[in-house]
ZAKE-232305 format. One line per field, with one value per residue: residue number from 1; chain; x, y, z of N, C-alpha, C, O, CB in turn. Coordinates in steps of 0.001 Angstrom, whole numbers, always signed. Glycine has a CB too. Example, Ala and Ser with C-alpha at 12.3 -4.5 7.8 and 13.67 -1.06 7.14 Angstrom:
<rs>
seq	[1|2]
mol	[A|A]
npx	[+13190|+12850]
npy	[-5690|-2250]
npz	[+7800|+7080]
capx	[+12300|+13670]
capy	[-4500|-1060]
capz	[+7800|+7140]
cpx	[+13200|+12900]
cpy	[-3300|+30]
cpz	[+7800|+7870]
opx	[+14236|+13409]
opy	[-3319|+1138]
opz	[+8465|+8039]
cbpx	[+11308|+14084]
cbpy	[-4473|-598]
cbpz	[+9046|+5725]
</rs>
This chain:
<rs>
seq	[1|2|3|4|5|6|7|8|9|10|11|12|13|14|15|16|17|18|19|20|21|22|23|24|25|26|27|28|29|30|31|32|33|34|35|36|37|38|39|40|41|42|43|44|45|46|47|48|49|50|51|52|53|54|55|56|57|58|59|60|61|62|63|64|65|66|67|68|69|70|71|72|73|74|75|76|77|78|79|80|81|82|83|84|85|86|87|88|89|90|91|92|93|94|95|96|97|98|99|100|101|102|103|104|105|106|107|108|109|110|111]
mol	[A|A|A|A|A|A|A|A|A|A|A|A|A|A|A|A|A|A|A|A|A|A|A|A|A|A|A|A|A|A|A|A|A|A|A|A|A|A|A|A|A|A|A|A|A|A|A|A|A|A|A|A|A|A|A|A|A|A|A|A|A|A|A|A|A|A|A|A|A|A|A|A|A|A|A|A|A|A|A|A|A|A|A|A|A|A|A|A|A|A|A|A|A|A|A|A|A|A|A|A|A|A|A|A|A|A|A|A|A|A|A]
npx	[+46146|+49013|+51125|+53790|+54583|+53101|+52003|+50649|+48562|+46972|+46626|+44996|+42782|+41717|+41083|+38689|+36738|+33545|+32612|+30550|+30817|+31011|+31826|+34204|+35760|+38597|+40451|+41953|+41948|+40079|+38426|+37462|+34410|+34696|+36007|+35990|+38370|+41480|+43928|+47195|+49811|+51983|+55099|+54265|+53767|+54505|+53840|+52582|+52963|+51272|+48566|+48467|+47211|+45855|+45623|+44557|+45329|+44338|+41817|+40823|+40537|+40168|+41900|+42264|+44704|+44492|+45690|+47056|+46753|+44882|+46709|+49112|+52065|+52372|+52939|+53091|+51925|+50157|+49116|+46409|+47292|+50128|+50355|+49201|+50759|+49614|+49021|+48185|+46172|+45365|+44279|+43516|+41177|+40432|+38226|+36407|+36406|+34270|+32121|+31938|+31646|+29808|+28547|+28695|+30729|+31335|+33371|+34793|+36050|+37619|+37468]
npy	[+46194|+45519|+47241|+46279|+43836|+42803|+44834|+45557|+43807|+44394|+47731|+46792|+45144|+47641|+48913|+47644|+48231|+48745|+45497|+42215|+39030|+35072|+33039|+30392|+27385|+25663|+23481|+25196|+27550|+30324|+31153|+33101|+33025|+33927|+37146|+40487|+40904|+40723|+39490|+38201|+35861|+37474|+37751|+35240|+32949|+29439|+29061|+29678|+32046|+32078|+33534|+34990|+37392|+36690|+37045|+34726|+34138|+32210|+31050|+33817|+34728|+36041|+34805|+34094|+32900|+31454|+28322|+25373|+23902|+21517|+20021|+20702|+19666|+18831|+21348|+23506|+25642|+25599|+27040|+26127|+26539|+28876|+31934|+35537|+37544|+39826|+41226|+40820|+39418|+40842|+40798|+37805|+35175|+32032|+30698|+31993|+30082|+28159|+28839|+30109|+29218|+29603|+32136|+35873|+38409|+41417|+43468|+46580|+50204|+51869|+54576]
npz	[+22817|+20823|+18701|+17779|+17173|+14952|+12951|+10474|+11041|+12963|+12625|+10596|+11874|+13851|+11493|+10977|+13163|+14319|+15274|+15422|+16427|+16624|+19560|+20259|+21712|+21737|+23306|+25416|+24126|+23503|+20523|+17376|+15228|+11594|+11232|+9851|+8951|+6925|+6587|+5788|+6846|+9411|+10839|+12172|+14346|+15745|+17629|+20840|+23430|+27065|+27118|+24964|+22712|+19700|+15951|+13568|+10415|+8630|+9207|+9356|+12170|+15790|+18015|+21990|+24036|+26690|+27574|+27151|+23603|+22231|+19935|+21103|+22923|+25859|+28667|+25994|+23629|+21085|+18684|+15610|+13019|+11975|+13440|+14027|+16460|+18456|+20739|+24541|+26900|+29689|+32245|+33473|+33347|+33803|+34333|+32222|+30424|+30646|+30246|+27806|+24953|+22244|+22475|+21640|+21097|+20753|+18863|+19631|+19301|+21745|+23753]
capx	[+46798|+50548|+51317|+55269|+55050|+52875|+51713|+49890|+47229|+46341|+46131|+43754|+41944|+41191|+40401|+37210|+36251|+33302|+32300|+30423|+30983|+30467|+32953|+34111|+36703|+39428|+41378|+42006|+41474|+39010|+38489|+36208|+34045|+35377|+35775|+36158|+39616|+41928|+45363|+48015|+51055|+52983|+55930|+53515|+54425|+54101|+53840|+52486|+53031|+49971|+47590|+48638|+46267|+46443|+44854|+44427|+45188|+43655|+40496|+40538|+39949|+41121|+42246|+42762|+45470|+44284|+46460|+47015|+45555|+44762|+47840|+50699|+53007|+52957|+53599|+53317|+50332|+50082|+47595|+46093|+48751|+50836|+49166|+49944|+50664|+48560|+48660|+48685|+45461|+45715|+43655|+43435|+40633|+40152|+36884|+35546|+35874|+33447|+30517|+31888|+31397|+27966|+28028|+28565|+31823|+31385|+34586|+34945|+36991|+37415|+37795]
capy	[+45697|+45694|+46710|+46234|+42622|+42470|+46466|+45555|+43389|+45370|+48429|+46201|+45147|+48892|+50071|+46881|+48005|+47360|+44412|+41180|+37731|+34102|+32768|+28956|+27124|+24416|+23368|+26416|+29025|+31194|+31853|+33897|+33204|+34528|+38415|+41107|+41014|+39742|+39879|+37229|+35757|+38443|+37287|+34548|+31986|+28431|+28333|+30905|+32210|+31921|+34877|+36090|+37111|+36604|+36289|+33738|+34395|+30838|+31157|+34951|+34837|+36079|+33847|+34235|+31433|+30562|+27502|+24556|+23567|+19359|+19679|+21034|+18897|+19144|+22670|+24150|+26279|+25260|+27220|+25057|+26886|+30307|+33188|+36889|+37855|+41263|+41828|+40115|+39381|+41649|+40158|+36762|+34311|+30851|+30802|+32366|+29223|+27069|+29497|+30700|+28671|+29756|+33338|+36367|+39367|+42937|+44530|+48030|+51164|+52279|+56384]
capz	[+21616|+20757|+17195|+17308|+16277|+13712|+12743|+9408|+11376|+14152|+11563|+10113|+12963|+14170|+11081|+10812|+14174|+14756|+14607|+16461|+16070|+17546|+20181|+20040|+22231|+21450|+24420|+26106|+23616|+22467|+19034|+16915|+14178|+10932|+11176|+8631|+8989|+5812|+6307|+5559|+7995|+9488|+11674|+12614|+15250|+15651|+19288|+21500|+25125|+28134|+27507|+23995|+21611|+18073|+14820|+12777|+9100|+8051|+9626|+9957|+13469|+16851|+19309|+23044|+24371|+28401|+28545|+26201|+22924|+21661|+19703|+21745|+23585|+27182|+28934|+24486|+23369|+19355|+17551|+14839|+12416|+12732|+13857|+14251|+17916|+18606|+22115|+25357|+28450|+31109|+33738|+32909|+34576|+32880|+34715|+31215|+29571|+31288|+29599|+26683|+23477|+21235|+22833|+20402|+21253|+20260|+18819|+19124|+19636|+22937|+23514]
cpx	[+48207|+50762|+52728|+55123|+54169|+51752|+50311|+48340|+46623|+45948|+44650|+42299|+41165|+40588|+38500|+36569|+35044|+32475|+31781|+30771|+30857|+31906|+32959|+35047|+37175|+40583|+41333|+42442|+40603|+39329|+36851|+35803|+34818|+35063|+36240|+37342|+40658|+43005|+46101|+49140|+51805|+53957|+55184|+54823|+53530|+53956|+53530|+52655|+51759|+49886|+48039|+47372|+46389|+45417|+45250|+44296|+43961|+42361|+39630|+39990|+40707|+41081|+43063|+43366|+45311|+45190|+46797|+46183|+45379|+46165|+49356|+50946|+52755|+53695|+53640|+51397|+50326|+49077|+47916|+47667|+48648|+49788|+49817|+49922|+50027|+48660|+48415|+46929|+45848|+45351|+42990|+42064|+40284|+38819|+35672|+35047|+34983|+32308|+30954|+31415|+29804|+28046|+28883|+29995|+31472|+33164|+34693|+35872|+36708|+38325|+38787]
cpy	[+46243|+45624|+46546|+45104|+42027|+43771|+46384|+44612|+44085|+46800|+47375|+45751|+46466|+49326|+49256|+47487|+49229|+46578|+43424|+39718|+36851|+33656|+30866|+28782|+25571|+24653|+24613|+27310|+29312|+31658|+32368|+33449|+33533|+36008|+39061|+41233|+40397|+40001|+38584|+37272|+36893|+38247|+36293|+33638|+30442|+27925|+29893|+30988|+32713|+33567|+35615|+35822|+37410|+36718|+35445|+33741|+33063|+30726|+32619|+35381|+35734|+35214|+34434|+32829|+31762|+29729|+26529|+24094|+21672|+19282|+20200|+20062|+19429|+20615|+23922|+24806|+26362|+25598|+26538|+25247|+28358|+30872|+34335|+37718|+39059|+41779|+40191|+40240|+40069|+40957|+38674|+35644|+33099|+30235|+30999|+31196|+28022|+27763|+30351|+30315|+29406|+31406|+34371|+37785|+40052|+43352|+45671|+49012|+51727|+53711|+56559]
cpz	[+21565|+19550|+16628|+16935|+14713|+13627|+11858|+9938|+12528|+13549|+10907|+10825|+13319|+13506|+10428|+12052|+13653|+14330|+15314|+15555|+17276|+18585|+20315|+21128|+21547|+22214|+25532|+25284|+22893|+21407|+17901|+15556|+12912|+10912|+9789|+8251|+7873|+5434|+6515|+6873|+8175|+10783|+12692|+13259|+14841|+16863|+19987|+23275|+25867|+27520|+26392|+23505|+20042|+16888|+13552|+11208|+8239|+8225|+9966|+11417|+14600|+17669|+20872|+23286|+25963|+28517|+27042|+25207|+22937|+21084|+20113|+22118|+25061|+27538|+27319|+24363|+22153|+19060|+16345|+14009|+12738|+12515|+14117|+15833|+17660|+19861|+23015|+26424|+29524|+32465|+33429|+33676|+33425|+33105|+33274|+30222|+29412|+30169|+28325|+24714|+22809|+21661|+21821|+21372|+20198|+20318|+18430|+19685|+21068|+22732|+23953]
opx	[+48541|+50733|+52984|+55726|+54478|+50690|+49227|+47264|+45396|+44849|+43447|+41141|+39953|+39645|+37573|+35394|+35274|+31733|+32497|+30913|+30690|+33009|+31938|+35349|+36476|+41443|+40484|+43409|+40286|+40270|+35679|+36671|+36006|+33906|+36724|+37508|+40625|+43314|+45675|+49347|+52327|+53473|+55389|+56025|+52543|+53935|+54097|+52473|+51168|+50742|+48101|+46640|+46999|+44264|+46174|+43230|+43025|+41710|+38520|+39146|+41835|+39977|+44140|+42818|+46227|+45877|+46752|+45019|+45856|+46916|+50421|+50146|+53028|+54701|+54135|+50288|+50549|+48082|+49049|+48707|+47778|+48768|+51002|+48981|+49889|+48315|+48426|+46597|+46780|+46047|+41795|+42314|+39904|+38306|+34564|+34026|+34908|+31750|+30220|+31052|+28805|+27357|+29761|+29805|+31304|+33925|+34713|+36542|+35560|+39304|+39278]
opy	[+47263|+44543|+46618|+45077|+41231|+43656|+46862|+44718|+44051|+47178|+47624|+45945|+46438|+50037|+49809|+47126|+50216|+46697|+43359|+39536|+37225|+34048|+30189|+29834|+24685|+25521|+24667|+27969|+28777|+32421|+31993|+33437|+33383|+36290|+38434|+41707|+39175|+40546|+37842|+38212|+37392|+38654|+36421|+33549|+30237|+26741|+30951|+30091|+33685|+34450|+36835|+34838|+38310|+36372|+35640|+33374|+33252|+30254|+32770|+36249|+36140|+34846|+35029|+31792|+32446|+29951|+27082|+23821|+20879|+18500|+20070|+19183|+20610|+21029|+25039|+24506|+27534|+24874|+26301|+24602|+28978|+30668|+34264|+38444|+39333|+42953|+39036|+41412|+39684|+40687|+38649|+35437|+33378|+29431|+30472|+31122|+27197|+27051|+31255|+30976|+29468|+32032|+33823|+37777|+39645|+43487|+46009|+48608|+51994|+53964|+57688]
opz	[+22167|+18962|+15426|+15862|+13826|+14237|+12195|+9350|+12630|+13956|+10992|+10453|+13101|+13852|+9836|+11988|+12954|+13355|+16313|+14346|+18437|+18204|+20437|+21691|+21057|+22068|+26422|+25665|+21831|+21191|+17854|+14683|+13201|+10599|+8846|+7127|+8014|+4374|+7400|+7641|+7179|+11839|+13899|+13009|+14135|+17196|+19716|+24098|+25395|+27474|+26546|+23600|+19465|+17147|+12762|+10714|+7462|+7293|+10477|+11643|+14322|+18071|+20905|+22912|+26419|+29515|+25943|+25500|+23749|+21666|+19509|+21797|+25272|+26962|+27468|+24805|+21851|+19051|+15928|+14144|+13350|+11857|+14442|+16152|+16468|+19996|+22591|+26606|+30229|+33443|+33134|+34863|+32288|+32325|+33177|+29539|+28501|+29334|+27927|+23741|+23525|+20855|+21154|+22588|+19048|+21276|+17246|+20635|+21424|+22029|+23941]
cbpx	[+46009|+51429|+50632|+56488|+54994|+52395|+53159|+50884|+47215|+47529|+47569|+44207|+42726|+41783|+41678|+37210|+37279|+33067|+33234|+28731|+32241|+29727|+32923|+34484|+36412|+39790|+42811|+42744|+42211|+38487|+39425|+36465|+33350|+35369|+36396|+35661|+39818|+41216|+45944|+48610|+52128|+52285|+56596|+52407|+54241|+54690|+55812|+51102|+54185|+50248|+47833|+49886|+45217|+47163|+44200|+43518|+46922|+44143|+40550|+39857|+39812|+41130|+43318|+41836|+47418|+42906|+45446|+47224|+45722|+43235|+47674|+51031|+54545|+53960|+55390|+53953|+49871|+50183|+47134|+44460|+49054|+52236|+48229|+49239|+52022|+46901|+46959|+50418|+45492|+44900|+42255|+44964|+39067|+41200|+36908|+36229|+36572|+33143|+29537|+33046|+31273|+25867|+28195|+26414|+33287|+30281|+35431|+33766|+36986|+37852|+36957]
cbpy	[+46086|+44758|+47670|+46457|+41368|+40777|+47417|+44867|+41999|+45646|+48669|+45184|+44757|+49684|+50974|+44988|+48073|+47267|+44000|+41239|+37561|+32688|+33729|+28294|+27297|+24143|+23262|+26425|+29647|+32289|+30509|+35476|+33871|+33940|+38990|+42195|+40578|+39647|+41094|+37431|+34713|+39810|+38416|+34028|+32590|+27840|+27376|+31391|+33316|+31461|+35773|+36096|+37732|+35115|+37146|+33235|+34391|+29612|+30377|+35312|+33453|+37047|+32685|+34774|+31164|+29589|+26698|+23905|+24322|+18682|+19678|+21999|+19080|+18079|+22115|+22458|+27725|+23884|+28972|+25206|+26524|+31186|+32942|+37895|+37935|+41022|+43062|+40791|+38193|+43060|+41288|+36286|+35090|+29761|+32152|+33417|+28991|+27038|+30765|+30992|+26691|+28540|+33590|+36840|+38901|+44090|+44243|+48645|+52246|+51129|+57538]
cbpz	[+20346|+21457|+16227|+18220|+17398|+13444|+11756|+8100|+11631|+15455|+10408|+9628|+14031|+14404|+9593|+10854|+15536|+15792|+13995|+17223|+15395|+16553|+21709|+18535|+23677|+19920|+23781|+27225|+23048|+22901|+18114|+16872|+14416|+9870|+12326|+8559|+10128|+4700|+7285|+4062|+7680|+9496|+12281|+11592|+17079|+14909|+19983|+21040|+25546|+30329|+29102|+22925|+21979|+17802|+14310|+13252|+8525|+8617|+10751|+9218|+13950|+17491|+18624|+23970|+23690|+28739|+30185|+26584|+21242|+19879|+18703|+22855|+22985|+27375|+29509|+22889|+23952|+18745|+16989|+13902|+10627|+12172|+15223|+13147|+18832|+18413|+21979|+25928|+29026|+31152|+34463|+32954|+35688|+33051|+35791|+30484|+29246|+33315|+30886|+26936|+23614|+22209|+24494|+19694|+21280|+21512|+18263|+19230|+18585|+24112|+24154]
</rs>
């Protein structure tokens, strides 16, 4: 996680952890259930770059961005609406999204 661009949700994030929830996909990104998480726009975007991850004030969610959603444009990665960048995919494989929808993500603190 990266809390220089948006501090107040990633504070927030850490301090729900933890937590499980369901995992969905639309287009090429994963997104979560609604989590405990309940924080408003914070230097939200309207377009994101391959392999950020964000959350989703509107749906309280997190979202991983793999590749394009239904409503970008060509080469654009448009979450539904803005979202709060958080951090970035390290090791990226798009492989995950063949088998991911219905299955359940543990979020927790790592030592």
């Amino acid at each position: 996680m990266d809390d220089k661009i948006s501090p107040n949700t990633v504070k927030q994030l850490v301090d729900h952890l933890p937590f499980t929830t369901s995992l969905n996909l639309w287009g090429e990104e994963i997104y979560t259930d609604e989590t405990p998480i309940d924080v408003g726009e914070e230097n939200a975007k309207d377009l994101v770059e391959l392999n950020d991850v964000a959350y989703w004030p509107t749906g309280k969610a997190i979202c991983l961005f793999y590749g394009p959603t239904p409503i970008g444009r060509k080469e654009e990665i448009k979450p539904y609406s803005p979202v709060n960048v958080i951090g970035k995919i390290t090791s990226p494989d798009k492989k995950i999204l063949d088998s991911i929808a219905g299955k359940k993500a543990s979020f927790k603190k790592l030592r």
